[in-house]
C-alpha positions, 0 to 999 in steps of 0.5 A: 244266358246267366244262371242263377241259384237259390237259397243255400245252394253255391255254383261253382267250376271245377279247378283243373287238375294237374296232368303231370306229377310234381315228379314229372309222370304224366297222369292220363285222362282215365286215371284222374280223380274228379276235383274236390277243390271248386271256384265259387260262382255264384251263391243263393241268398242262405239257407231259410228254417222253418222259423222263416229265418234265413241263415246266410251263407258263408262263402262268396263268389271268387272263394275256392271251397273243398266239397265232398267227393260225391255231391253235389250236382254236376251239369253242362251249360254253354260248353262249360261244366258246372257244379252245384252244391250246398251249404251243407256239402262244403267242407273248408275254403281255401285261404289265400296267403298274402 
């Protein structure tokens, strides 16, 4: 089964996070703050007004997005967590350096 969005809402997966510290303490399961850096997966087709025009979206699926902390949705599907958001809840992407 696949899934699929709609107008301007993104799916996305969670970016694992570190379990040790760059100065080597391990952090425990309890500890760890939920990620805010999501992958994208996929996206609707945008947003659409009330004029009937459709705003496109500006993130694509592979891109890495900063969301905010506390929206979006967050679900289960086949054993694997996903998150749903807007349009309106990205914050940045992250560019990659070539």
């Amino acid at each position: 089964m696949r899934l699929k969005v709609f107008d301007d809402k993104i799916l996305c997966e969670r970016m694992p996070e570190a379990d040790v510290t760059t100065g080597g303490i391990i952090i425990p399961e309890c500890a760890k703050e939920k990620s805010i850096v999501v992958k994208v997966l996929d996206v609707g087709t945008g947003r659409i007004l009330s004029s009937g025009k459709v705003v496109p979206p500006q993130v694509v699926s592979g891109d890495l997005i900063i969301v905010g902390k506390y929206c979006g949705s967050e679900f289960e599907h086949n054993l694997k967590t996903y998150f749903i958001c807007t349009q309106a809840d990205v914050q940045a992407a992250v560019l990659r350096e070539d």
